[in-house]
Legacy VTK file of the C-alpha trace (Angstrom):
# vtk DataFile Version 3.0
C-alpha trace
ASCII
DATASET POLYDATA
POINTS 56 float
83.368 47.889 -6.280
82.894 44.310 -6.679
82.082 43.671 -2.420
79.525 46.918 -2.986
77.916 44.945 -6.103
77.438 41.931 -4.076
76.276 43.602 -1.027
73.291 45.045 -2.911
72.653 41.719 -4.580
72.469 39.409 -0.827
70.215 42.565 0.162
67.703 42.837 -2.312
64.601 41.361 -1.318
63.567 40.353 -4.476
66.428 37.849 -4.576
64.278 34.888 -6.346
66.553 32.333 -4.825
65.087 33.421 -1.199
61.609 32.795 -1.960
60.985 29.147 -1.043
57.495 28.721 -0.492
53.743 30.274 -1.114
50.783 30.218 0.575
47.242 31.686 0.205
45.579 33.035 3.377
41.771 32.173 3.701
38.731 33.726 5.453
40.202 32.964 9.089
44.262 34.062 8.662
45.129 30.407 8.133
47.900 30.427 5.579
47.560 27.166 3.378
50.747 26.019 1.341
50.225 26.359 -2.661
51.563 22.536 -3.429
52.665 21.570 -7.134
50.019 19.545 -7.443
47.723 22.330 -6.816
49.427 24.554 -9.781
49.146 21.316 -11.877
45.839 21.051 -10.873
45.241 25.270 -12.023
47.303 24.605 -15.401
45.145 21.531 -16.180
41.827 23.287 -15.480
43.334 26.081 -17.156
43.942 24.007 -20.237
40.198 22.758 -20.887
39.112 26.298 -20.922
41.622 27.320 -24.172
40.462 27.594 -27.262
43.217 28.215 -29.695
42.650 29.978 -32.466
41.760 28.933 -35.579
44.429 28.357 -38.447
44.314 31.330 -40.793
LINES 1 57
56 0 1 2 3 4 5 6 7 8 9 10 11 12 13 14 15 16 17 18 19 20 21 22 23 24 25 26 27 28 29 30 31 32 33 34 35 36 37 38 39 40 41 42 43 44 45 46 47 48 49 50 51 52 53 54 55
């Protein structure tokens, strides 16, 4: 049971550990890598925009 359990888990392709890279594909089919510093960028930008809530 155990090699079937394993089997399954090497074949799933949602395996997080595969996925090593990300890229957005623009107007042409280019595929342009997502760096950190462009989420950074997104989660700063992202963080201007908030507006918490206010205390109750």
């Amino acid at each position: 049971m155990q090699a079937l359990q394993t089997s399954v888990l090497t074949d799933n392709v949602f395996d997080m550990s595969a996925v090593h890279a990300a890229a957005l594909v623009d107007e042409n089919g280019r595929e342009i890598p997502i760096t950190e510093e462009m989420i950074l960028s997104a989660c700063d930008e992202l963080m201007k925009l908030w507006h918490f809530p206010c205390a109750a």
